[in-house]
FIRO-12427 format. One line per 8 residues: number of its first residue (from 1); for each residue x negated, y, z of C-alpha. Coordinates in nm, 4 decimals. Layout:
! FIRO-12427
NUM	X Y Z; ...
! end
This chain:
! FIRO-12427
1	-10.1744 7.7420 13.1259; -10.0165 8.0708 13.0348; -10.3238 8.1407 12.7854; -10.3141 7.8381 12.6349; -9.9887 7.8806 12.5084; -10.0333 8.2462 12.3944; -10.3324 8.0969 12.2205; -10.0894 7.7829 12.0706
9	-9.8071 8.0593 11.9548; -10.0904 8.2915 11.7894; -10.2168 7.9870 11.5618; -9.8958 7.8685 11.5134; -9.8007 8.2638 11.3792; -10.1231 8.2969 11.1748; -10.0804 7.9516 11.0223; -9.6965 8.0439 10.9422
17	-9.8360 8.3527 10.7480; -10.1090 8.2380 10.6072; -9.9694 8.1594 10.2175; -9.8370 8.4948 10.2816; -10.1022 8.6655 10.3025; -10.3208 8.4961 10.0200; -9.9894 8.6253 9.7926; -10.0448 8.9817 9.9305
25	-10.3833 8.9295 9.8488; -10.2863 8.8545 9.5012; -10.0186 9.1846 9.4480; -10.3695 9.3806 9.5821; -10.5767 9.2589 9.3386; -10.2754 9.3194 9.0452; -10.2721 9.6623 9.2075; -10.5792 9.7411 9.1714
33	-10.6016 9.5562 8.8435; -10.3667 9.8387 8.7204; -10.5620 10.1186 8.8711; -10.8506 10.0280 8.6983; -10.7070 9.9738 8.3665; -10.5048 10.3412 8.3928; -10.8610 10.4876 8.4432; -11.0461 10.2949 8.2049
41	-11.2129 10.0483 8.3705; -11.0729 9.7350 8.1351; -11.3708 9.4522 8.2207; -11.3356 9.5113 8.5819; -10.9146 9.4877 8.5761; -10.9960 9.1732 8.3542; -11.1978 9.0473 8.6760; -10.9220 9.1619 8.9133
49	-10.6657 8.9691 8.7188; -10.8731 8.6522 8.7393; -10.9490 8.7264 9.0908; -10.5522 8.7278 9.1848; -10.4942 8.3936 8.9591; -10.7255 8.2216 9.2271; -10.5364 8.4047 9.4764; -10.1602 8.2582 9.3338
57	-10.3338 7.9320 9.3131; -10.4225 7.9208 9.6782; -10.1235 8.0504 9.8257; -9.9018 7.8015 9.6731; -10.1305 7.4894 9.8061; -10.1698 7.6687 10.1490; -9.7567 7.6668 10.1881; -9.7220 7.3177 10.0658
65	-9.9936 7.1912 10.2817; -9.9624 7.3641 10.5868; -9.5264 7.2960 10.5021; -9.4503 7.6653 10.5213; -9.2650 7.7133 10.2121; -8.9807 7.9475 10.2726; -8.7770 8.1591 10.0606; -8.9573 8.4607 10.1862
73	-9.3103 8.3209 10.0429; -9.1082 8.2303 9.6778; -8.9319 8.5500 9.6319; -9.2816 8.7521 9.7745; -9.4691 8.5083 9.5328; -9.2565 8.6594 9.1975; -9.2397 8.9949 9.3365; -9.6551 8.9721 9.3143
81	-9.6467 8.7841 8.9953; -9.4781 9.0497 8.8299; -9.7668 9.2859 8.8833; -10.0709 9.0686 8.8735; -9.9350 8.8563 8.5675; -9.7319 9.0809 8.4102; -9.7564 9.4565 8.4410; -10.1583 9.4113 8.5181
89	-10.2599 9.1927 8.1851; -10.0119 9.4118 7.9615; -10.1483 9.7287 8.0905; -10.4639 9.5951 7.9775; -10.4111 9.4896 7.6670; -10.2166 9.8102 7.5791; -10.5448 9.9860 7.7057; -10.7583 9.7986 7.5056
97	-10.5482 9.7893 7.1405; -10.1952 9.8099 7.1490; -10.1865 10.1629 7.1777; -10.3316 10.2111 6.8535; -9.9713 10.0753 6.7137; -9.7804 10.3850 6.8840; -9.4057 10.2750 6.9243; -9.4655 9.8901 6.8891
105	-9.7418 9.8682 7.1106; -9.5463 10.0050 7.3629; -9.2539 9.8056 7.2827; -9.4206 9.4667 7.2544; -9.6080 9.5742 7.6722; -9.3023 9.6814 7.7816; -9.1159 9.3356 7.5683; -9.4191 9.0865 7.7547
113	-9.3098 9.2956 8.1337; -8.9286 9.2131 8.0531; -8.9743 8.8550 7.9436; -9.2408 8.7957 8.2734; -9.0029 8.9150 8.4729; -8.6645 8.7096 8.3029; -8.9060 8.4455 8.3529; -8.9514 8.4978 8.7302
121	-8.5805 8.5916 8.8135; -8.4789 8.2309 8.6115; -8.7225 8.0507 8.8289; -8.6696 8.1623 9.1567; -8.2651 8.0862 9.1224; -8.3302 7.7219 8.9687; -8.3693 7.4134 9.1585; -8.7599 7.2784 9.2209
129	-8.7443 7.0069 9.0294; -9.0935 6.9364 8.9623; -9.1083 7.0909 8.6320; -9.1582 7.4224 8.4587; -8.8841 7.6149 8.2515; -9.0234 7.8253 7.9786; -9.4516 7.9309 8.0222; -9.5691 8.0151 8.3638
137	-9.6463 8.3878 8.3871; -9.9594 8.3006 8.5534; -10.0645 8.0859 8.2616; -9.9065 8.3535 7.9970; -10.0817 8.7093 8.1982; -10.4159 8.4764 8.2323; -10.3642 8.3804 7.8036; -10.2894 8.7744 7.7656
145	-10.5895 8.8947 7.9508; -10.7873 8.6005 7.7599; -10.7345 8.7832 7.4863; -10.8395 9.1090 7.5693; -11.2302 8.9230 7.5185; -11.1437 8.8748 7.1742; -11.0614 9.2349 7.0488; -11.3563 9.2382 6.8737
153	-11.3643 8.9805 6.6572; -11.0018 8.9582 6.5617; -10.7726 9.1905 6.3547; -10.5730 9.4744 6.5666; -10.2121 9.3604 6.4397; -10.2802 8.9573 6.5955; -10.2566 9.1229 6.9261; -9.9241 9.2163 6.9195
161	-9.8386 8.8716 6.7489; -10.0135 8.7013 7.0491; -9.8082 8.8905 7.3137; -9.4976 8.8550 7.1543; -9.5667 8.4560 7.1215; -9.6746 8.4770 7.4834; -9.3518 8.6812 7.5677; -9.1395 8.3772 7.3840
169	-9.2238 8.1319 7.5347; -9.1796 8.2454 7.9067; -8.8136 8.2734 7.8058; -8.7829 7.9538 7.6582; -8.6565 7.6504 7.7682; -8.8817 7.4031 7.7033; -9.0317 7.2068 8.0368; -9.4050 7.1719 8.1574
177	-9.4786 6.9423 8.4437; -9.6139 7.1530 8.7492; -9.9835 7.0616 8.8334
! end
């Protein structure tokens, strides 16, 4: 009897962390996402980037269907976002062509990190109300690193016109419907 309830509390503990550990997963992968991009390695932070999307995805529908959302898992969840959809994708892009613009290319990264995390901070102190305020920073960082693909075949300058659209509009206040 004894082991079956050290058994029933261990499940119960794993269960209650698993969402947590799927958003860990994704902060790794934006980690390493940056590492890569600081040394040069800009398709495989690309891949990392995509990798931690699937990761944000996943932790999200683990919580809600396993009912473990706490405010732990949504202040963990931002603090991850930040990196994987924010610092991560700008890095990149910055690494790829904005720092061929000198000052504004390392205003308009630094701009797209500020706005992600505005973004963030406005979301985790509003109510869940079943919509969106403003772009998703997963959505914007996955748009971002989108882009990277298409350095070569558009002009240099629409890069910093797509990350300062992309920084817009996850400060403004215009509502999505969550998915």
């Amino acid at each position: 009897m004894l082991l079956s309830e050290v058994v029933d509390h261990t499940i119960k503990k794993l269960k209650a962390q698993t969402a947590n550990v799927l958003t860990l997963t994704n902060l790794g992968l934006g980690g390493f996402a940056i590492i890569a991009g600081i040394n040069g390695q800009l398709h495989l932070s690309l891949m990392l980037i995509f990798i931690a999307a699937l990761a944000d995805r996943f932790d999200g529908m683990a919580a809600r269907k396993l009912q473990i959302e706490s405010d732990l898992g949504k202040q963990l969840d931002s603090m991850s976002d930040i990196i994987s959809f924010g610092v991560a994708p700008a890095l990149l892009l910055y690494q790829g062509i904005l720092n061929l613009f000198g000052f504004p290319g390392v205003f308009f990264t630094i701009f797209y990190i500020g706005c992600g995390a505005f973004r963030l901070a406005r979301f985790n102190i509003s109510e869940n109300n079943g919509f969106f305020t403003g772009l998703p920073i997963t959505a914007a960082g996955c748009l971002l690193t989108l882009s990277y693909l298409a350095i070569p075949y558009l002009p240099s300058f629409s890069f910093l016109f797509i990350t300062l659209v992309l920084s817009l509009l996850m400060i403004s206040t215009f509502t999505l419907k969550k998915v």
